[in-house]
C-alpha positions as CSV (number, residue, x, y, z in Angstrom):
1,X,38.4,8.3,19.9
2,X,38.4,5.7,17.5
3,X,36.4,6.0,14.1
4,X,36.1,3.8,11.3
5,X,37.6,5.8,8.6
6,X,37.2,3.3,6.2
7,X,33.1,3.6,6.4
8,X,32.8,7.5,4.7
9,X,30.2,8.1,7.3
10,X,31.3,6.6,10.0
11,X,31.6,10.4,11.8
12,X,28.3,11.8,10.4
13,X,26.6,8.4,11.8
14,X,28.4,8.7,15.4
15,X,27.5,12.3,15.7
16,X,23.7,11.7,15.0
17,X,23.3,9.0,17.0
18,X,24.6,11.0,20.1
19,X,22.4,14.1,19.0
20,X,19.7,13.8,21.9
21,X,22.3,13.8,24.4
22,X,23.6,17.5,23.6
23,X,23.0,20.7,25.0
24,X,21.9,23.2,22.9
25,X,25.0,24.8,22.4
26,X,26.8,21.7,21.9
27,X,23.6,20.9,19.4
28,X,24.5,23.8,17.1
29,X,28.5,22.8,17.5
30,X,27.3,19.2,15.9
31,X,25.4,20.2,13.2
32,X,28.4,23.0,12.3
33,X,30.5,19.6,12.1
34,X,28.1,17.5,9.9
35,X,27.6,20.4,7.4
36,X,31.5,21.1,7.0
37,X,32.5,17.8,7.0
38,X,35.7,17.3,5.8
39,X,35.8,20.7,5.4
40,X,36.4,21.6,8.7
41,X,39.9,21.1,8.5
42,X,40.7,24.7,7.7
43,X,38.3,25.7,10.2
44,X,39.6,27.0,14.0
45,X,37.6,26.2,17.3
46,X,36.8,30.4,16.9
47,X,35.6,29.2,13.4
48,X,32.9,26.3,14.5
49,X,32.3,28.7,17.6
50,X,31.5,31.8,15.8
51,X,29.2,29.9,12.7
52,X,27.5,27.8,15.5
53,X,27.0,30.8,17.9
54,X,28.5,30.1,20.5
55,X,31.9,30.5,22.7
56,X,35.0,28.4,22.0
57,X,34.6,27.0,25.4
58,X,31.3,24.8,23.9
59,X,33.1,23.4,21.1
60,X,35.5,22.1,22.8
61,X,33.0,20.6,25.5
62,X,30.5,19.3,22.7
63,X,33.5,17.5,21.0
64,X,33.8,15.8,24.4
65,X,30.8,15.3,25.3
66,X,30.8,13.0,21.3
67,X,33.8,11.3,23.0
68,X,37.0,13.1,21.7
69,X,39.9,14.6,23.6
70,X,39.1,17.7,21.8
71,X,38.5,19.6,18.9
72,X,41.8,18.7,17.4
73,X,40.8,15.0,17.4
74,X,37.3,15.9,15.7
75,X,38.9,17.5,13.2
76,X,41.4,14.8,12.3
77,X,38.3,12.3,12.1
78,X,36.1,14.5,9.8
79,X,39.6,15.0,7.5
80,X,39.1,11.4,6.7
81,X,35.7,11.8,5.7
82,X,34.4,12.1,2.3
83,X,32.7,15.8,1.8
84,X,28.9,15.3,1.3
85,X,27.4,15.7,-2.5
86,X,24.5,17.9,-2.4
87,X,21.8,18.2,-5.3
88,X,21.8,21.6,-6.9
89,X,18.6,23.4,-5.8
90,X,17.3,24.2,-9.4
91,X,17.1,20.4,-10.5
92,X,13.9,18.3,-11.2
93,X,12.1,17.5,-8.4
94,X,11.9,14.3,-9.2
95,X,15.9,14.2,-9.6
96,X,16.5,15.9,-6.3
97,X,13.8,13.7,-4.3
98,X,16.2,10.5,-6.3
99,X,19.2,12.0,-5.0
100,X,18.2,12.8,-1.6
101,X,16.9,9.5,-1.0
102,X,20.0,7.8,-2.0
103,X,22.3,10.4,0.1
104,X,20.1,9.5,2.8
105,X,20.5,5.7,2.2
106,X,24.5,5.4,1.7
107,X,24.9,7.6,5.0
108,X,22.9,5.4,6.6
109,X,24.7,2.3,5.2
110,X,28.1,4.1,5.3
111,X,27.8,4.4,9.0
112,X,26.8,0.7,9.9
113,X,30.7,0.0,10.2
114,X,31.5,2.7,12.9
115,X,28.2,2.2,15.2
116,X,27.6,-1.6,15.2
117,X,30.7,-3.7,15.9
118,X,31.8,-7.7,14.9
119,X,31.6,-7.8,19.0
120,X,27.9,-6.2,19.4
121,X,26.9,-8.7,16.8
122,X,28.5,-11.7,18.4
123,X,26.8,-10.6,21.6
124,X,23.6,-10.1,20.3
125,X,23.8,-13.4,18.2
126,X,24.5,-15.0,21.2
127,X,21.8,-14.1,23.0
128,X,19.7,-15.3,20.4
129,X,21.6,-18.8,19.7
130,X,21.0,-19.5,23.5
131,X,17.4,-18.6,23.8
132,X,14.2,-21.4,23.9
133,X,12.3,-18.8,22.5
134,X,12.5,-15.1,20.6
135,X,9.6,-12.4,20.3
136,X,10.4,-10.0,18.0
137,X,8.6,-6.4,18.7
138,X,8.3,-3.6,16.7
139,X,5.8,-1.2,15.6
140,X,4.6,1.4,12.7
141,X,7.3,1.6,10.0
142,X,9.6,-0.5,12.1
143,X,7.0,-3.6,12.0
144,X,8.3,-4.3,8.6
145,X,11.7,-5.3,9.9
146,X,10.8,-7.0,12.5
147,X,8.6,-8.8,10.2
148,X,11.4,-9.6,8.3
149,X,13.5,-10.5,11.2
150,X,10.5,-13.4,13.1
151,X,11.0,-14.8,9.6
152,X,14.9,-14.9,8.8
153,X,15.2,-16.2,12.7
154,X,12.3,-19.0,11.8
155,X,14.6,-19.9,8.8
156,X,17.7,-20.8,10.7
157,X,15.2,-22.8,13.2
158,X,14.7,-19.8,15.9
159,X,11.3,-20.7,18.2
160,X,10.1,-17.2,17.2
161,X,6.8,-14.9,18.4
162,X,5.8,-11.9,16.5
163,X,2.3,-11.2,18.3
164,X,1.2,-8.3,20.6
165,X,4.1,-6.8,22.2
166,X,2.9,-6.5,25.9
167,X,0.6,-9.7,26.0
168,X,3.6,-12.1,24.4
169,X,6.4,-10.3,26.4
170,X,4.7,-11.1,29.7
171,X,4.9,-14.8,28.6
172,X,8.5,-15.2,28.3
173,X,10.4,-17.0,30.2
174,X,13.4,-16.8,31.8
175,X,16.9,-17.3,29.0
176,X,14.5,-16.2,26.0
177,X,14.9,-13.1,24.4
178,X,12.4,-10.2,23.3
179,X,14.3,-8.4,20.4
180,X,12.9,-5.0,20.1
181,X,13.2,-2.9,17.3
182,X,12.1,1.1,16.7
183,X,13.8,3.6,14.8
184,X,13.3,6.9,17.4
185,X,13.7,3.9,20.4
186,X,10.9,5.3,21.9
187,X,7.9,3.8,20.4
188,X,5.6,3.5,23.6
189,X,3.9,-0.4,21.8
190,X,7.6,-1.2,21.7
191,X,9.1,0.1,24.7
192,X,6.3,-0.9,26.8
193,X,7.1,-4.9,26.4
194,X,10.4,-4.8,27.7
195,X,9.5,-4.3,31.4
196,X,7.5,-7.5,31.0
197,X,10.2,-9.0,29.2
198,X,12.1,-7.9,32.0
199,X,9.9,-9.7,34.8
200,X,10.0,-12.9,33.0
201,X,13.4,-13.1,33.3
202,X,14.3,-12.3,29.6
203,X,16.9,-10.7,28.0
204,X,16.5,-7.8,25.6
205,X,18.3,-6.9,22.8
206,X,17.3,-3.6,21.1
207,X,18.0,-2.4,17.3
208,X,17.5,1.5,17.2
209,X,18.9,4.7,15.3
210,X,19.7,6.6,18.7
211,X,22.2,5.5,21.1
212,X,20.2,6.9,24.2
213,X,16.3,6.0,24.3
214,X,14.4,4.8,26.7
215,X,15.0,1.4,24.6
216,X,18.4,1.2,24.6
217,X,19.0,1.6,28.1
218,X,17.0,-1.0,29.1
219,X,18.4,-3.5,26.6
220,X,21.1,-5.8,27.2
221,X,22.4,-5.7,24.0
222,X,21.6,-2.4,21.8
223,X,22.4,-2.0,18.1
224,X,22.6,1.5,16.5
225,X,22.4,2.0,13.4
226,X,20.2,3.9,10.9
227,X,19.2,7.5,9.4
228,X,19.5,10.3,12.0
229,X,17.9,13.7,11.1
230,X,19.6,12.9,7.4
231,X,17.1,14.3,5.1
232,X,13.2,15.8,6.1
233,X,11.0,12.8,5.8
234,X,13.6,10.1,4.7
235,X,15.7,9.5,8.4
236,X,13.0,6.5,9.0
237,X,13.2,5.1,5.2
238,X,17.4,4.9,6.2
239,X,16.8,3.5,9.2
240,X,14.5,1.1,8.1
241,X,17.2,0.2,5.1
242,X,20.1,0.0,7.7
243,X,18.2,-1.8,10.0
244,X,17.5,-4.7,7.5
245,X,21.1,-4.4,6.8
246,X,22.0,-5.0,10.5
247,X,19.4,-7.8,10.6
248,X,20.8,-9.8,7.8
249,X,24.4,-9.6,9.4
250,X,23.0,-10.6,12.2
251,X,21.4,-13.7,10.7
252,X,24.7,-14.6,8.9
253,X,26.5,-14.8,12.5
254,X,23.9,-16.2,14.0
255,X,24.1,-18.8,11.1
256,X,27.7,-19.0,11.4
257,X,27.4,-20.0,15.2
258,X,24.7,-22.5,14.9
259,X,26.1,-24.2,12.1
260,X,24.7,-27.6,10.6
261,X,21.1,-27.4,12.0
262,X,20.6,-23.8,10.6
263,X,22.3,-24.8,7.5
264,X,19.4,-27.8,7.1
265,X,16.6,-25.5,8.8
266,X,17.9,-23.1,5.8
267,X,17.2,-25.4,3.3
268,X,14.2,-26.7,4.6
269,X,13.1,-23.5,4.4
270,X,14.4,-22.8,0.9
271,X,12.0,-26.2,0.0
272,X,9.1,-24.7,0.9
273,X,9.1,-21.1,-0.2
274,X,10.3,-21.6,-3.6
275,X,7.9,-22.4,-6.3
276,X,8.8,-25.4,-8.5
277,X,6.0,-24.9,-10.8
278,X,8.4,-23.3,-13.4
């Protein structure tokens, strides 16, 4: 399987966002593989089997089951992988709580490479190029970004809702587009608009830190990306930071395919938010 070895956590980010789709034993195998890191290149499948308690026979199945061959091709992909830097444990709590937000940020931001391609982008940009009208959804900690994404889409001239999820979403019409955003992907506020999204006729493109939810496999488009499991308390202040990452990509393509009238919706924008007073 193909990872972007140029992204340092391109392999951390694949293997989180496929966490909820593991067995147990294959669960255990993973996180083995995320703590070594590159490390594990002078480890043996009776290595990762013995430290994650379990038989060769699961390693090799949980490497498959993340889309390698085998364990041989896990272990080249976490050779190219920059070990992780971890805080010593007598530091200032303030200096550790520093350091383990911004280890949870850059391999949240290192992984955006791997997980969400030029094609998904393109896709999902064109979804939203061709669409009468966008709601954007999203709930709890995610509302912020999709906040931030009604008005980046509004800026490039985007028709663009940002009202109660169900109500709007039942409103829709067929060739617009409800983009749904939640971090788990399982928000019910969230999840709950794309069925009437769905009966409208509209198509769905989800941004969410899980490859499998209940959101991304209704979408038609799905981007992953954001902060699985990295630190206790901090995956949803990555995600939330990758997220806004992906969105801003996403606005530059859409930008890029929409061309003069975006460029002059841009500026028209730029006109009215910006104080001139100084």
């Amino acid at each position: 399987m193909e990872i972007n070895s140029t992204a340092g956590g391109g392999l951390a980010a694949h293997i989180r966002a496929h966490l909820p789709e593991l067995r147990d034993t294959e669960t255990r195998v993973a996180q083995v593989v995320l703590d070594k890191g590159a490390q594990l290149v002078h480890l043996s499948v009776s290595d990762v089997a013995a430290l994650a308690g379990t038989a060769p026979s699961s390693v090799v199945r949980a490497c498959q089951r993340l889309g390698f061959r085998g364990y041989q091709e896990l272990k080249i992909a976490a050779a190219r992988q920059a070990p992780p830097q971890e805080p010593s444990r007598d530091q200032d709590p303030a200096a550790r709580a520093l350091a383990d937000t911004v280890r949870a940020a850059r391999e949240a931001l290192d992984g955006l490479a791997a997980m969400v391609t030029p094609e998904r982008l393109r896709t999902a940009a064109g979804l939203l190029d061709a669409a009468p009208r966008v709601l954007v959804v999203g709930a709890g900690l995610s509302g912020a970004v999709a906040l931030d994404t009604a008005y980046r889409l509004r800026a490039l001239g985007c028709a663009v809702d940002a009202l109660t999820a169900q109500l709007a979403a039942s409103q829709l019409a067929s060739a617009d587009v409800c983009l749904a955003i939640s971090h788990t992907g399982a928000t019910r506020s969230t999840v709950d608009a794309v069925p009437g999204a769905r009966r409208a006729g509209a198509r769905v493109v989800a941004l969410t830190s899980y490859a499998r939810s209940p959101l991304s496999e209704s979408s038609d488009c799905t981007l992953v990306a954001g902060g699985q499991d990295l630190v206790f308390g901090l995956e949803t202040v990555a995600s939330r930071l990758a997220h806004l990452t992906v969105i801003d990509a996403l606005a530059l393509t859409l930008l890029g395919l929409r061309g003069t009238p975006a460029e002059a919706a841009l500026r028209l924008s730029a006109d009215v938010t910006v104080d001139h007073s100084y």
